[in-house]
C-alpha positions as CSV (number, residue, x, y, z in Angstrom):
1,X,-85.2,-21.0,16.9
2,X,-85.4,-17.7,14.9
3,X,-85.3,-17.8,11.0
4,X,-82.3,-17.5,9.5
5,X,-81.6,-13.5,8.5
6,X,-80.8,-13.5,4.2
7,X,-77.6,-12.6,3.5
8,X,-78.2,-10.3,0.9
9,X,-77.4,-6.8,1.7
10,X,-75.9,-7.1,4.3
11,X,-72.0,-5.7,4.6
12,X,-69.6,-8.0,5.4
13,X,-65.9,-6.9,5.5
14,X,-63.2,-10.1,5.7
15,X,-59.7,-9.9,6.8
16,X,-57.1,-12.1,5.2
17,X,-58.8,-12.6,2.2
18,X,-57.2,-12.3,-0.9
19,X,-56.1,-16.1,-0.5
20,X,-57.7,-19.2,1.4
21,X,-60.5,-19.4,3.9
22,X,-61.4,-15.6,3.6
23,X,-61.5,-15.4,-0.3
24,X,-63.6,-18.5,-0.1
25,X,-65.6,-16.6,2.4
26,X,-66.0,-13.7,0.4
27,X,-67.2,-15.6,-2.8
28,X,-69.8,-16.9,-1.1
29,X,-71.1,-14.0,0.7
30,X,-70.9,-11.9,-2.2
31,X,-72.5,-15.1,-4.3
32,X,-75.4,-14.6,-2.1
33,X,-75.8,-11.3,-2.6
34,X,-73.6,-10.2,0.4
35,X,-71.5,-6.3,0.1
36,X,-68.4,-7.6,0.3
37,X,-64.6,-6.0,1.6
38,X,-62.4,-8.1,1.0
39,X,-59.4,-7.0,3.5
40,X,-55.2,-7.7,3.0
41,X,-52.1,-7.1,3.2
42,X,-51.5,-7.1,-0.4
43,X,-53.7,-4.5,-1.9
44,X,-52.9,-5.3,-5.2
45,X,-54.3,-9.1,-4.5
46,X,-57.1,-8.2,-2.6
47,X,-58.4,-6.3,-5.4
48,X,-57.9,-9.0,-7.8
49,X,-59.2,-11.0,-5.7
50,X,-62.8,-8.6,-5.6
51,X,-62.5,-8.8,-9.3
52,X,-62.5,-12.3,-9.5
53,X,-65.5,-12.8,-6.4
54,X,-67.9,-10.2,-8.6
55,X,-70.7,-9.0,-7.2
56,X,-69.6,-5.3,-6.3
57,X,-66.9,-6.9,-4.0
58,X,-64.3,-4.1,-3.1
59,X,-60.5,-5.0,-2.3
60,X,-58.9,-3.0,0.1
61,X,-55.3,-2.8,1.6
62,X,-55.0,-3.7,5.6
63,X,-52.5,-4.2,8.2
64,X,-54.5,-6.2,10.8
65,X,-51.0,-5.5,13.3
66,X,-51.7,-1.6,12.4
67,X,-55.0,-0.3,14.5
68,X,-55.3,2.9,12.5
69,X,-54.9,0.3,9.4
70,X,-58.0,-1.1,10.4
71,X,-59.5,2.1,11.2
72,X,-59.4,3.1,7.5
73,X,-59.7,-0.2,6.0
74,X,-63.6,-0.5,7.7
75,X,-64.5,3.5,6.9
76,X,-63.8,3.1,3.8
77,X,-65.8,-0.2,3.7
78,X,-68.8,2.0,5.5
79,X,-68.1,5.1,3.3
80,X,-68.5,2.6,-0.2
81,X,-70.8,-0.2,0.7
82,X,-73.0,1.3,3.9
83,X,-73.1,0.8,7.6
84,X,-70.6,-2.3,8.7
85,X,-73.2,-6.2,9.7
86,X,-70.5,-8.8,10.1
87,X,-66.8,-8.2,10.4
88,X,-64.9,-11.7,9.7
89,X,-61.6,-11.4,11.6
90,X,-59.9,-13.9,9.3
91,X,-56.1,-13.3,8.8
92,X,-53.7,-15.2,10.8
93,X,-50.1,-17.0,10.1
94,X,-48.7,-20.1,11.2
95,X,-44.7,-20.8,11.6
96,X,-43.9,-24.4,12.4
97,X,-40.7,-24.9,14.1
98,X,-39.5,-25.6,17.8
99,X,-40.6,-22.7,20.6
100,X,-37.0,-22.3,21.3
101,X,-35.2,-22.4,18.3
102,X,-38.5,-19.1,17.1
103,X,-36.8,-15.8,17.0
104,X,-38.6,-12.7,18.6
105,X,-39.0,-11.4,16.2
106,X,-41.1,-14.6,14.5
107,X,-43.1,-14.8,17.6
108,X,-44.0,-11.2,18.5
109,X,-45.2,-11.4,14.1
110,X,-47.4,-14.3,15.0
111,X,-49.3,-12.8,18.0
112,X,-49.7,-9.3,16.4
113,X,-51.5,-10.8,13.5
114,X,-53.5,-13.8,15.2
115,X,-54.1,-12.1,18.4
116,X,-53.5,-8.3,17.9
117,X,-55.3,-8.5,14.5
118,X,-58.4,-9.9,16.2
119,X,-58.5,-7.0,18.9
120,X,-58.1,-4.3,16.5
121,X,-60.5,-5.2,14.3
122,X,-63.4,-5.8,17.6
123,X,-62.0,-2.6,18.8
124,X,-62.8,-0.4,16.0
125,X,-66.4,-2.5,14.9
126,X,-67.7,-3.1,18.0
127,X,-68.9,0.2,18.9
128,X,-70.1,1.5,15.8
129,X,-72.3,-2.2,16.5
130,X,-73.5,-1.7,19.3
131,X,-74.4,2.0,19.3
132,X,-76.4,1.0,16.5
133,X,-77.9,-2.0,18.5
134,X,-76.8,-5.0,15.9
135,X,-74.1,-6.5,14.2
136,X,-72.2,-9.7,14.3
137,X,-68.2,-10.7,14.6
138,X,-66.9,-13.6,13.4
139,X,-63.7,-14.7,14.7
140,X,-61.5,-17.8,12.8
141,X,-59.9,-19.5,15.4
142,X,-58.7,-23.5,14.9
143,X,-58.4,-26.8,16.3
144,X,-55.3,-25.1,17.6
145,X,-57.4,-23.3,20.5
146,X,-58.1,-26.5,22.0
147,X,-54.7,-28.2,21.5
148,X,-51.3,-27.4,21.3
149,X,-49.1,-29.6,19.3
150,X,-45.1,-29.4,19.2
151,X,-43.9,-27.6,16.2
152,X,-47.1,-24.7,17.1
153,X,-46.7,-23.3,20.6
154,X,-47.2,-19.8,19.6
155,X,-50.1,-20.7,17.1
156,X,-51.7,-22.1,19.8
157,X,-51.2,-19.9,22.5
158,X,-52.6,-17.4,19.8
159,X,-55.5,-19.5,19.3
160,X,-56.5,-20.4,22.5
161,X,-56.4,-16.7,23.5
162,X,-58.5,-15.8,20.3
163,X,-61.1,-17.9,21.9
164,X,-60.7,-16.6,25.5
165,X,-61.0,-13.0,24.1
166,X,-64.0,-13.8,22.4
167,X,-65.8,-15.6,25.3
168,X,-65.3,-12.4,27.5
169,X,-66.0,-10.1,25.3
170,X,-69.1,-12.0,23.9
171,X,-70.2,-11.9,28.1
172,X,-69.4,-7.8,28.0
173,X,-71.8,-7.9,25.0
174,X,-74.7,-9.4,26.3
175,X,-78.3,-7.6,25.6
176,X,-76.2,-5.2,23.3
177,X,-77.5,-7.2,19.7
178,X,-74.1,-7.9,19.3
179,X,-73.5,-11.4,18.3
180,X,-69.6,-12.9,18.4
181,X,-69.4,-16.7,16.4
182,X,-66.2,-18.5,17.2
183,X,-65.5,-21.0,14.5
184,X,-63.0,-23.7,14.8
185,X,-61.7,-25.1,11.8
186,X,-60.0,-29.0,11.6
187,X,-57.2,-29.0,8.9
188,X,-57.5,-26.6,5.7
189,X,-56.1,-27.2,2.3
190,X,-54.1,-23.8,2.4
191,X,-51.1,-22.3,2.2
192,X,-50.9,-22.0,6.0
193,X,-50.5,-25.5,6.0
194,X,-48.4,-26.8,3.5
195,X,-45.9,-29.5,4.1
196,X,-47.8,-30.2,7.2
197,X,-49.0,-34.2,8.1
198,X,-52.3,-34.7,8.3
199,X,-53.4,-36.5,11.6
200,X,-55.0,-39.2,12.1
201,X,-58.6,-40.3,11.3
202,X,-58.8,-36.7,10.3
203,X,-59.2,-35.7,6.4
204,X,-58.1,-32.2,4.8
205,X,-60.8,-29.6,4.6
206,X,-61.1,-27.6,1.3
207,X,-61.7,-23.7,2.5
208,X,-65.0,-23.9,0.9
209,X,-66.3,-26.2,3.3
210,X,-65.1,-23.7,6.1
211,X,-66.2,-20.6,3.9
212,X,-69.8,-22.3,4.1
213,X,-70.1,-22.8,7.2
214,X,-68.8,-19.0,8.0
215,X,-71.9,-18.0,6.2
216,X,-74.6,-20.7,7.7
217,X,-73.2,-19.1,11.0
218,X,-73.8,-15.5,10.1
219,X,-77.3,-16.3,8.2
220,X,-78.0,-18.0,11.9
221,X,-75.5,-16.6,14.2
222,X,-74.2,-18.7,17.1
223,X,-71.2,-19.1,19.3
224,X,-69.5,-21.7,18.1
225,X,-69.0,-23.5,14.9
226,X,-66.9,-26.5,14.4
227,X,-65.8,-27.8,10.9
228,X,-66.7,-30.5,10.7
229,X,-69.4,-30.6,13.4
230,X,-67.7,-34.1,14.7
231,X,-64.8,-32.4,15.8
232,X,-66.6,-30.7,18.5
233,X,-66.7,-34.5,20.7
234,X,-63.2,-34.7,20.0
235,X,-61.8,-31.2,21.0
236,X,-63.6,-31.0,24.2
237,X,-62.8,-34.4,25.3
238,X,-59.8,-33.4,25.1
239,X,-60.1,-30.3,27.4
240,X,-61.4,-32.3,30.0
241,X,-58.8,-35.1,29.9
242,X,-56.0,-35.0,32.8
243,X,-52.6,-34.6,31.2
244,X,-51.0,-37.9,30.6
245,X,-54.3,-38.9,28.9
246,X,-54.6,-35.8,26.7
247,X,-50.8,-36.6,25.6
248,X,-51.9,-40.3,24.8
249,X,-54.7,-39.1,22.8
250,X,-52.5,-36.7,21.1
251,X,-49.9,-39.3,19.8
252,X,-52.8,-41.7,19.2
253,X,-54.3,-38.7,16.2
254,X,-50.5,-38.4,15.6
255,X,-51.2,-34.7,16.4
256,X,-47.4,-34.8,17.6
257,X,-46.4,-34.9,14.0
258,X,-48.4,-32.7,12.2
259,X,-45.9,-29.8,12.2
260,X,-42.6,-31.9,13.3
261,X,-43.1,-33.6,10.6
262,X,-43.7,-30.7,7.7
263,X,-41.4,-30.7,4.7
264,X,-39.0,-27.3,4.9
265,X,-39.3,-27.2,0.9
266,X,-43.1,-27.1,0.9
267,X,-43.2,-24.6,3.1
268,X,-40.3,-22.2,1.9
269,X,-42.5,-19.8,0.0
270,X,-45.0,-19.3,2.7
271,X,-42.6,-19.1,5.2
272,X,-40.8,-16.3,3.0
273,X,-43.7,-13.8,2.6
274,X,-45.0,-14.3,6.2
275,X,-41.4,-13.4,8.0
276,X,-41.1,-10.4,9.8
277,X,-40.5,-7.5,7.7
278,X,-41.8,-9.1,4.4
């Protein structure tokens, strides 16, 4: 196995993170000595947010939905901090509720900023990475792309098709230097999730813990991380399952109620500054 590459110097920009996983992310690449963009939405958070991470971090405004959003948002990482090493596609939503009763306008928000936020963002980094014959991707994608519960069709539909688009691309790739990490995530302690039940046998995550294994994966990139590590046995398992057993298993880790049974109240504010047009 080949020695882990220091993190210091190298330029990382993450997406989605002035809050959660990816300002978690970005405090700890930047408290290793990581150039750090920190990429959102809300400009005037994600340069808080580089104020409160240190270290030189830059915030920067992005719409991941927007492709010439993310066109600016990584020159002007390359223009400040030097030549792009590790893009973290980060930002995603999640609305809870049943497939039929989501608006269009809820769903098509969703897939532009879990799925259409991941393609921009390979689109524009990728070839600047491989003309330059290195570089690494990391995209966040969940539990969620190995299971779909009721309450998250389109979250996991999103999810699973992060992971498809990354295995293909990752294939394109090969020989290039190019690395692509898929990291899989159990249940976070976020916003994202609030109101949510936890499942079964399964205990929250703290973003740190996700944040740190983000950057174990880009000091020794690989394809896939899961956090934790045991709920690799678990998800693939379940792949391989026929259907009647993978439902069985799925009420067993009460996986049926982790968005059925979220609490409305808990999740009003998130729901409020995620909805279309927000």
């Amino acid at each position: 196995m080949a020695e882990p590459r220091p993190i210091r110097d190298l330029v990382v920009a993450v997406t989605g993170a002035a809050r959660g996983i990816g300002r978690a992310t970005a405090a700890r690449l930047a408290g290793e000595g990581a150039r750090v963009a920190i990429g959102d939405l809300d400009a005037t958070l994600a340069e808080a947010a580089a104020a409160s991470v240190g270290a030189g971090a830059i915030g920067l405004p992005l719409d991941v939905t927007d492709r010439s959003s993310f066109e600016a948002f990584v020159d002007s990482t390359e223009d400040r901090l030097g030549p792009l090493d590790v893009l973290v596609n980060n930002a995603g939503i999640l609305l809870m509720g049943p497939f039929l009763d989501e608006e269009d306008a809820a769903t098509a928000r969703e897939v532009a900023v879990n799925l259409f936020g991941v393609i921009h963002g390979m689109r524009v980094v990728l070839p600047r990475m491989r003309a330059r014959g290195r570089g690494q991707v990391v995209n966040i994608a969940s539990g969620a792309s190995f299971v779909a519960p009721p309450g998250e069709a389109t979250y996991a539909a999103t999810k699973h098709a992060v992971a498809g688009l990354t295995e293909g691309v990752r294939a394109e790739l090969r020989g290039t230097g190019v690395e692509l990490t898929l990291v899989f995530p159990g249940l976070v302690n976020t916003e994202l999730a609030a109101g949510s039940q936890p499942t079964r046998g399964m205990k929250w995550l703290e973003p740190d813990t996700v944040a740190t294994a983000v950057v174990s994966a880009i000091a020794e990139p690989r394809p896939e991380v899961f956090v934790p590590r045991s709920l690799a046995a678990t998800l693939k398992l379940n792949k391989v399952l026929p259907p009647r057993a993978r439902e069985s298993l799925g009420r067993f880790f009460r996986l049926d109620q982790f968005a059925t049974g979220a609490d409305p109240a808990k999740r009003a504010d998130y729901n409020a500054r995620i909805r279309p047009g927000a």
